[in-house]
N, C-alpha and C positions, 0 to 999 in steps of 0.2 A: 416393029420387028423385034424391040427387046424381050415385049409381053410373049410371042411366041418360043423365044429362047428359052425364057422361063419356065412356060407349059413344059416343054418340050425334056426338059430337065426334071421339072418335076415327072412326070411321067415316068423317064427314063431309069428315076430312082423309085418308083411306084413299084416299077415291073421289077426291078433287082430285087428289091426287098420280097417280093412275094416268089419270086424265082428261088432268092437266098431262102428264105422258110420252106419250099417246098424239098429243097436239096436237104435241109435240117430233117426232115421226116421222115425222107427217105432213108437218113443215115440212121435214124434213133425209131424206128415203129418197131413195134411187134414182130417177132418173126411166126409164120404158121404153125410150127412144127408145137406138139401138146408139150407140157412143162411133168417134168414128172416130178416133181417137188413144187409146190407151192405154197405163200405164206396162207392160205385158205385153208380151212380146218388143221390148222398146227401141221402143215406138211402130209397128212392124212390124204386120200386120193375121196376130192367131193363126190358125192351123187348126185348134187345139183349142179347148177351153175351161181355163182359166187352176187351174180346180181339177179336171184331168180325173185320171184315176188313174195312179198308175204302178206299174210292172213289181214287181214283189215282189225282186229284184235288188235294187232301193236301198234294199231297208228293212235288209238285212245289211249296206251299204254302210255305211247311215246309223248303227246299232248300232255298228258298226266304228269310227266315226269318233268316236262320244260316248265308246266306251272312252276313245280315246286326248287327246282332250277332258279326260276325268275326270283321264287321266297327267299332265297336265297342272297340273291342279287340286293334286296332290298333291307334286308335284317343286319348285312354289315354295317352299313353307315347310320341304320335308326341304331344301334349298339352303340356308336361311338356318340352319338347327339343324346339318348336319350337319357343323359344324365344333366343335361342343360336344359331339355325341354322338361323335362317331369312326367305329370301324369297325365298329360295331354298326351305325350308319344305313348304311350305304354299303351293307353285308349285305345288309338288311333291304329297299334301295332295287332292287339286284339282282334278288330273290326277286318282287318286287310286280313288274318288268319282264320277269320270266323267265313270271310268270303269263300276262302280256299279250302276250308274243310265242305263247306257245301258242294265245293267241286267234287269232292272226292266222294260226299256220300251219294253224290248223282252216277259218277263213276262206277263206283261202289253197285248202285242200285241197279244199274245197265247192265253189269258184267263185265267188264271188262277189266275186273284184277281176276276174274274165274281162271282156271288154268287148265280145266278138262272142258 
């Protein structure tokens, strides 16, 4: 009988919790009515919609750019070692930029730093 208390319990605080979030939404959604300021184009009234799509162009762009994002990520810490390791790191730092540059001149050669 206890096992059932329990279910019964837990359930009981199942359906609260999603009862309690549903009442949360309802207090805090969106209201319909259009915004006539918004933080989209600097307050500006769009011509699109703020999540309209875009050009398949920036998604290479945007790859392009987390590379070098990532070169980023890696270059701090070979900075702080690479006066312990020598010219092993220095090498090795080349090699990993020598990769990244080929990204870009494939980039490069696609189009997709084109901008017309």
């Amino acid at each position: 009988m206890r096992e059932f208390l329990d279910l019964g319990a837990m359930l009981l605080l199942a359906a609260g919790a999603v009862a309690a979030l549903r009442l949360l939404h309802r207090l805090t959604a969106v209201r319909g009515e259009p915004l006539l300021a918004a933080p989209f184009l600097s307050g500006n009234t769009p011509d699109e919609h703020a999540l309209s799509r875009f050009h398949a162009r920036w998604y290479a762009l945007t790859l392009l750019f987390l590379a070098f994002d990532v070169e980023m990520l890696f270059m701090y810490p070979w900075a702080v070692v690479v006066a312990e390791v020598g010219t092993a790191a220095v090498v090795e730092m080349f090699v990993f930029l020598g990769l990244l540059m080929c990204g870009v001149v494939y980039a490069w050669r696609e189009g997709a730093l084109r901008w017309a």
